[in-house]
C-alpha positions in Angstrom: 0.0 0.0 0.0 2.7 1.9 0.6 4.3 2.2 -2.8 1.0 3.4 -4.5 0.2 5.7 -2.2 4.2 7.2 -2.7 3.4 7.7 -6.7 0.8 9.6 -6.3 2.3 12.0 -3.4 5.1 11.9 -5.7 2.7 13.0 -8.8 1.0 15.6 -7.1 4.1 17.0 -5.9 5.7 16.7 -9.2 3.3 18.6 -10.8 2.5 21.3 -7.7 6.5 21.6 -8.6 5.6 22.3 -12.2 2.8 24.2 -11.7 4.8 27.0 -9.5 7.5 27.7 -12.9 10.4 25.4 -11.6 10.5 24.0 -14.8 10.5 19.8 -15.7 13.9 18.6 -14.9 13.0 19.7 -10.8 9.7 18.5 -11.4 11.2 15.2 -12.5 13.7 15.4 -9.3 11.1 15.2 -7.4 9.2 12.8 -8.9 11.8 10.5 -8.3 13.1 11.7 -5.1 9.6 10.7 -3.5 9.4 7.8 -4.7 12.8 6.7 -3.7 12.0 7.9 -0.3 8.7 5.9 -0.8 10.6 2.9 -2.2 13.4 3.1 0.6 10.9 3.2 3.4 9.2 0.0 1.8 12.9 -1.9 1.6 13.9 -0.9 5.0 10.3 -2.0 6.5 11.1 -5.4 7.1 14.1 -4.2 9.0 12.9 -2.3 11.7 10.0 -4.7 12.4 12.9 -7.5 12.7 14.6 -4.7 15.3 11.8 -3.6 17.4 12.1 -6.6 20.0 15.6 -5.5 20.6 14.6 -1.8 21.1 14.9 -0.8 25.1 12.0 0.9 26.8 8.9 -1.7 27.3 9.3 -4.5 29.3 8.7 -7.5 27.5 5.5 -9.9 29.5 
């Protein structure tokens, strides 16, 4: 759900980018710099869920 819901934050933003006379290659940056962030965050999801337990704080029951 994750990665659809980056391309079209990334679209919008792409073309609120346009829209304002930055021109298309920034448009296109950030295009593709949102859905990096988007993609990245899906990657590095299994990750954090596998390094929660060892997190401090809680106690563990």
């Amino acid at each position: 759900m994750l990665i659809p819901v980056s391309l079209f934050l990334a679209l919008a933003l792409a073309v609120f980018s346009y829209s304002q006379g930055q021109g298309g290659p920034v448009a296109g940056l950030v295009f593709f710099g949102v859905l990096f962030v988007g993609a990245l965050i899906h990657v590095s999801q299994p990750l954090i869920e596998k390094s929660k337990p060892m997190l401090p704080g809680k106690s563990r029951r």
